[in-house]
FINUPA-830444 format. One record per residue: x negated, y, z negated of N, C-alpha, C, CB in turn; residue number from 0; residue in three letters. Coordinates in pm, whole numbers, plus 32768, in hexadecimal, padded with zeros to 4 digits. Glycine has a CB too. Layout:
! FINUPA-830444
X  Y  Z  X  Y  Z  X  Y  Z  X  Y  Z  NUM  ALA
...
! end
This chain:
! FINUPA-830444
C691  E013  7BC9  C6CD  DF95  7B9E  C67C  DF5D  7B28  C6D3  DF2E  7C13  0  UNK
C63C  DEE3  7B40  C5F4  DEB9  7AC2  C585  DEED  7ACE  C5E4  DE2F  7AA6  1  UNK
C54C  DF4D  7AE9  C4DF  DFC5  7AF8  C4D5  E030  7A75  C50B  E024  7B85  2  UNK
C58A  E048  7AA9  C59A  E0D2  7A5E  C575  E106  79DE  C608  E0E9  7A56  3  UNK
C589  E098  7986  C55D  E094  78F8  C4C7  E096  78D1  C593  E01F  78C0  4  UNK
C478  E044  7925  C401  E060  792A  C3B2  E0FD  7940  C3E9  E00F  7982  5  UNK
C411  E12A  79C2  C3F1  E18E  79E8  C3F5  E217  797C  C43B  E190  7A55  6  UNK
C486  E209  794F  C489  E27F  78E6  C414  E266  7885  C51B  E287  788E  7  UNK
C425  E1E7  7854  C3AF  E1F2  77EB  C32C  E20A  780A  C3A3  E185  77A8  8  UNK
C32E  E228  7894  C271  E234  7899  C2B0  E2E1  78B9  C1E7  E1B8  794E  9  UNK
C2E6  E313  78E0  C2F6  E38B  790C  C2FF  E3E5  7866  C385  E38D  797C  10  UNK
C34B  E3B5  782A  C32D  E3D0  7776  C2A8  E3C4  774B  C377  E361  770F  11  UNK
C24E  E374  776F  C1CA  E382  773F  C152  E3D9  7787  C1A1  E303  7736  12  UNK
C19F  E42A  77CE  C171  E4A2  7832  C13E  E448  78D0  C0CF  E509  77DA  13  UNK
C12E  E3C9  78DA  C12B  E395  797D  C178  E3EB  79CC  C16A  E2FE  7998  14  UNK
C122  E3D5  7A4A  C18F  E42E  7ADF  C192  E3B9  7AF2  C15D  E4A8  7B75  15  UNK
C225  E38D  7B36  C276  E320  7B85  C27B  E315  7C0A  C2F1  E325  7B6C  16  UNK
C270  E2C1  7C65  C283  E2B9  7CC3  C2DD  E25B  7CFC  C22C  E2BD  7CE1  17  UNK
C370  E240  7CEF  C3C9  E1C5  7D4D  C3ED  E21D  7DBF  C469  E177  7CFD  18  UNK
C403  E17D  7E0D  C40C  E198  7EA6  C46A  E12A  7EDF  C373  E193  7EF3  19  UNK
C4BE  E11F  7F27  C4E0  E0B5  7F6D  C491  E089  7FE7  C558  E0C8  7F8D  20  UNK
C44D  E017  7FEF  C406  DFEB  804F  C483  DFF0  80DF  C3C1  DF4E  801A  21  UNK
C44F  DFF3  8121  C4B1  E018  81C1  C503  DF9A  81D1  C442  E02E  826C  22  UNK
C593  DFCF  81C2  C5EF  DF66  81E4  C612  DEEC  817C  C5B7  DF2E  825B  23  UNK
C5ED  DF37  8124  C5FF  DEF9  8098  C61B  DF52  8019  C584  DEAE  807A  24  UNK
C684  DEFD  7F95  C6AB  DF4A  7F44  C71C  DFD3  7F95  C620  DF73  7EFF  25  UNK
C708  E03A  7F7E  C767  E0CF  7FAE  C743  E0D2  803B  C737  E17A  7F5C  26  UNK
C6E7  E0C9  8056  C687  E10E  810E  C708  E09B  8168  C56C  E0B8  8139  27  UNK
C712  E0E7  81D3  C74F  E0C2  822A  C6DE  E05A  829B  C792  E145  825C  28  UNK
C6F6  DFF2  82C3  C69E  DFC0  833C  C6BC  E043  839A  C6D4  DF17  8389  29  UNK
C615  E056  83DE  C5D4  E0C2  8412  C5F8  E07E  84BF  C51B  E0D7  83CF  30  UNK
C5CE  E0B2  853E  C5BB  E068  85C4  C51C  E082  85CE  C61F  E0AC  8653  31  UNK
C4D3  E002  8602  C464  E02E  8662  C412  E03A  85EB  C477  E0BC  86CC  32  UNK
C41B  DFC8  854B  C3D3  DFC6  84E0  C3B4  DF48  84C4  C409  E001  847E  33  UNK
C30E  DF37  84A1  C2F1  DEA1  8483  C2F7  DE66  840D  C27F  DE81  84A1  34  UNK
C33F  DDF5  83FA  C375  DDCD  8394  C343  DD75  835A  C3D5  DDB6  83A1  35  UNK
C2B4  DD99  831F  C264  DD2C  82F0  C20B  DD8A  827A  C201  DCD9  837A  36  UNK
C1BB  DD2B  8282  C147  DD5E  81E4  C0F7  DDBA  8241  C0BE  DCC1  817E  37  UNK
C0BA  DDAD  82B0  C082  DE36  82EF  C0F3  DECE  82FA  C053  DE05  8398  38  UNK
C172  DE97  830B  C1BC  DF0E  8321  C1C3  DF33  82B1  C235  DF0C  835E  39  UNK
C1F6  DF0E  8236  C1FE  DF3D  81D4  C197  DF46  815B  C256  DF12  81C1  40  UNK
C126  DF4F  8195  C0A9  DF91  8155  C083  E00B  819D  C02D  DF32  8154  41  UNK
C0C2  E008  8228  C09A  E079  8253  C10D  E0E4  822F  C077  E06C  82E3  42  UNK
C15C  E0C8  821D  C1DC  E12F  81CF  C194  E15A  8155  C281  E0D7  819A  43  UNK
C184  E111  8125  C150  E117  808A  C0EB  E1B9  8096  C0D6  E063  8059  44  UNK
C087  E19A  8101  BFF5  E1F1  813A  C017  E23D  8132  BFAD  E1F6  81B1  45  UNK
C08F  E240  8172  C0BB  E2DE  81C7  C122  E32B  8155  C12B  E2BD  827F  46  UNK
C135  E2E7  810A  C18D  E327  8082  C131  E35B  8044  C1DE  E2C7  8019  47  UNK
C0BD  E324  7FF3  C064  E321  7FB3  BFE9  E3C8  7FE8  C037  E27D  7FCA  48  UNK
BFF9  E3A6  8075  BFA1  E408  80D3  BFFA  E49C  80CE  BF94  E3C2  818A  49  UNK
C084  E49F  80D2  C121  E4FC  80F0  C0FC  E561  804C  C1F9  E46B  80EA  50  UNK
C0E6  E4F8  7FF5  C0FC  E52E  7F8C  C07B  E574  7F30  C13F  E4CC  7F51  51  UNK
C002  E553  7F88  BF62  E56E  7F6B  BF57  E52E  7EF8  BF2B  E609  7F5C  52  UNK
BF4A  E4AB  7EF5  BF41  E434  7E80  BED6  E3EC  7EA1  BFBC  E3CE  7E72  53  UNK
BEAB  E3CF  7F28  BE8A  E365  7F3E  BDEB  E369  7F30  BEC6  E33F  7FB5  54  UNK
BD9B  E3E1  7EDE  BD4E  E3CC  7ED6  BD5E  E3EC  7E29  BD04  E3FE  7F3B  55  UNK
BD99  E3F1  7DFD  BDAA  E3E6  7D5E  BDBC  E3B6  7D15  BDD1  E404  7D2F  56  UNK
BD4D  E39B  7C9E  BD5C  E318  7C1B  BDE6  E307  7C1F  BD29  E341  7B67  57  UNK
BDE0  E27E  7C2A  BEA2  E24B  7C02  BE40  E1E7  7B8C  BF3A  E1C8  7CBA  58  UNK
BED5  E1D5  7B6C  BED7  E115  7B36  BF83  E10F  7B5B  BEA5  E0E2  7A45  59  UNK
BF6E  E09F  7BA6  BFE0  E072  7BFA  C022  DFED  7B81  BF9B  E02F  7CB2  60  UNK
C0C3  DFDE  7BA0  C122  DF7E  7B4D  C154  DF62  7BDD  C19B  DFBF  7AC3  61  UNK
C161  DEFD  7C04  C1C1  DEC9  7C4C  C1FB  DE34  7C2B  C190  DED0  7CC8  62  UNK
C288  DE64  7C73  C2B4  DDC3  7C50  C30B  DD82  7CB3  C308  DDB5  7BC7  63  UNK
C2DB  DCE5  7C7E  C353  DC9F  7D4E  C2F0  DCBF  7D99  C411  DD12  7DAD  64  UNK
C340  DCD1  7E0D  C2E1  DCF1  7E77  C2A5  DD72  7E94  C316  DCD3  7EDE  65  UNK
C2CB  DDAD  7E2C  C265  DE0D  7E46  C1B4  DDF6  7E11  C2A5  DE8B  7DFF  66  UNK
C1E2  DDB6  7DB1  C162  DD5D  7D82  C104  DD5E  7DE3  C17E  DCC8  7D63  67  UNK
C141  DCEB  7E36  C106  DCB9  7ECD  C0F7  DD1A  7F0F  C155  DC5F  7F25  68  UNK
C13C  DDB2  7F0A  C0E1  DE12  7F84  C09E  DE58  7F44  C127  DE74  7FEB  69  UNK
C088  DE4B  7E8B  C00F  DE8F  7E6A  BF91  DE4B  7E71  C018  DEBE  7DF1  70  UNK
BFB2  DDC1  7E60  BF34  DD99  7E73  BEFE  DD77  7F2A  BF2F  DD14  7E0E  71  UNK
BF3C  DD97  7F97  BF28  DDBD  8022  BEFF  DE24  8034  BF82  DDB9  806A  72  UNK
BF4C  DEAB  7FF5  BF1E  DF2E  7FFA  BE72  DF3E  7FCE  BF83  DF81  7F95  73  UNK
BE67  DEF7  7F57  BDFB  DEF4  7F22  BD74  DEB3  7F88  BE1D  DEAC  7EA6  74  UNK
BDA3  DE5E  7F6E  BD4F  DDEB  7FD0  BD38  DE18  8065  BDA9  DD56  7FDC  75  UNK
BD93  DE7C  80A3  BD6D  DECF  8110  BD32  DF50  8116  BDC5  DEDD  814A  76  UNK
BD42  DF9F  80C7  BCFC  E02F  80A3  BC89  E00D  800D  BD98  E0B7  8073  77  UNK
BC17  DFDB  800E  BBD2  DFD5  7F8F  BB7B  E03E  7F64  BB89  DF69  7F8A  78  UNK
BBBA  E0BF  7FBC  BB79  E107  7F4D  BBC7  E155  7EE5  BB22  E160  7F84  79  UNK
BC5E  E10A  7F13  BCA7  E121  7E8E  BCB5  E0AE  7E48  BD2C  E15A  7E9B  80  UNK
BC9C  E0BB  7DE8  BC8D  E064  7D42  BCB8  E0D7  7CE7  BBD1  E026  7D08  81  UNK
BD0F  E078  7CCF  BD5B  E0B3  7C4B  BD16  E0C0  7BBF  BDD0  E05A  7C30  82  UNK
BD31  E0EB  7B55  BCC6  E0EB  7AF8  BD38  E068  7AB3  BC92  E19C  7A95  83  UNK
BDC8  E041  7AAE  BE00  DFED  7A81  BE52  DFC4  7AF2  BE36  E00F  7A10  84  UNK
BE71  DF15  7AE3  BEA9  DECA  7B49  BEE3  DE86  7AF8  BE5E  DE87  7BAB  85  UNK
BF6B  DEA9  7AFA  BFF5  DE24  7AD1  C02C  DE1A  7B15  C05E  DE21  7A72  86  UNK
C05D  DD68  7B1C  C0AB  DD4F  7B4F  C11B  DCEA  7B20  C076  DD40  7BA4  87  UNK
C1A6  DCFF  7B34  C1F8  DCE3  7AF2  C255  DC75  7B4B  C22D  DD5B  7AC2  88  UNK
C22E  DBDB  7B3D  C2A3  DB91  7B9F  C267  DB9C  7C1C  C341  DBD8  7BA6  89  UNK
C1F8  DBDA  7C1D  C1F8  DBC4  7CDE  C22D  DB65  7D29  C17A  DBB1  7D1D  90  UNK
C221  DB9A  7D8E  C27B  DB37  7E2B  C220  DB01  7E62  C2CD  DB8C  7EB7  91  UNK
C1F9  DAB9  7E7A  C1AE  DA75  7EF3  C11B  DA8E  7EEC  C1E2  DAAB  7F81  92  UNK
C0E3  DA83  7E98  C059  DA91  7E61  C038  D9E7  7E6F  C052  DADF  7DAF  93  UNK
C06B  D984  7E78  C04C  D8E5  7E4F  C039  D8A5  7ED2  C0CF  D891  7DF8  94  UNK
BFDD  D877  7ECC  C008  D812  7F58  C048  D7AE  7F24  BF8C  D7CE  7FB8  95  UNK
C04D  D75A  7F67  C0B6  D6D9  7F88  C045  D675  7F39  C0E0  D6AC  8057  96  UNK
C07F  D621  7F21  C03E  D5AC  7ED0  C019  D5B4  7E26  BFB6  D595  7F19  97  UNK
BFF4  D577  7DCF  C002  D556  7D36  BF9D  D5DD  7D08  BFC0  D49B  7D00  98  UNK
BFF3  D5FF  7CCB  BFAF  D68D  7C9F  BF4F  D66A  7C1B  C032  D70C  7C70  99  UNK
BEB7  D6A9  7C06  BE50  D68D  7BB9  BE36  D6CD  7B6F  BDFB  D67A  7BDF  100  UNK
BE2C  D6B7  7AD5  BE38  D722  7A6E  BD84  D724  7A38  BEC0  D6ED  79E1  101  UNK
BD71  D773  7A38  BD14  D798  7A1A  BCD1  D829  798E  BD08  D79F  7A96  102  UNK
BC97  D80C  7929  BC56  D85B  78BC  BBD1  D87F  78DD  BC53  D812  783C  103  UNK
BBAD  D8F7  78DF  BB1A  D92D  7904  BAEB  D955  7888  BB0F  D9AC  7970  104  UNK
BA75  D956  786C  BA2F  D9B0  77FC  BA09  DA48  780F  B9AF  D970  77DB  105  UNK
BA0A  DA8E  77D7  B9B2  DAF9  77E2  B961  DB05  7830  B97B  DB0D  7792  106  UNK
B918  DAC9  7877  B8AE  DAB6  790B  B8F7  DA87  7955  B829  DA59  7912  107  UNK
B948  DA4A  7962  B97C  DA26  79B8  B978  D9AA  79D1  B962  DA5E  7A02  108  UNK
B93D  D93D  7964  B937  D8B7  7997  B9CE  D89A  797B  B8C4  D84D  794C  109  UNK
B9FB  D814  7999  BA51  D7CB  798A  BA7C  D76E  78F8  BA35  D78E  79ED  110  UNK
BAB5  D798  78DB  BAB9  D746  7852  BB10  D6C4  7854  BAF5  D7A3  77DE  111  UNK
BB9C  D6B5  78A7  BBCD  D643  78AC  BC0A  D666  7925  BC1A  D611  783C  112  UNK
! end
């Protein structure tokens, strides 16, 4: 869908691709006796990633929507994968609730405004 274009163009610049329908979403049919949360579908993610002997190999990951949100879960649960690049495009549910704070860092990392 709004992937696809992205996708060819990184697949033209010699990238390997990886889309997937998260379970019960997009094409995938709802599964029985599957958990339907950010643990379930990071652990789909594992076991794709593990299926396909990826999951210990330099990526740099694009996700977008909610997948956003299960790369940065996936991440945040397995750390000894780090990507050598992390985009994210529109994520889902990365914000908590309340007035969101913008913030400029320097080069060290201080805060600039």
């Amino acid at each position: 869908a709004c992937f696809d274009k992205l996708a060819a163009a990184l697949v033209n610049e010699g990238y390997r691709v990886l889309q997937y329908d998260v379970m019960g979403r997009g094409w995938s049919d709802p599964a029985n006796n599957y958990q339907y949360d950010g643990a379930g579908h990071v652990n789909q993610l594992h076991q794709l990633l593990k299926e396909l002997q990826l999951h210990d190999q330099p990526k740099d990951i694009i996700a977008h929507s909610m997948g956003g949100a299960l790369a940065a879960l996936y991440l945040d649960e397995h750390p000894p994968v780090q990507p050598s690049k992390l985009v994210l495009l529109s994520p889902a549910g990365l914000m908590k609730p309340g007035p969101v704070v913008h913030a400029r860092l320097d080069q060290e990392g201080a805060q600039v405004w």
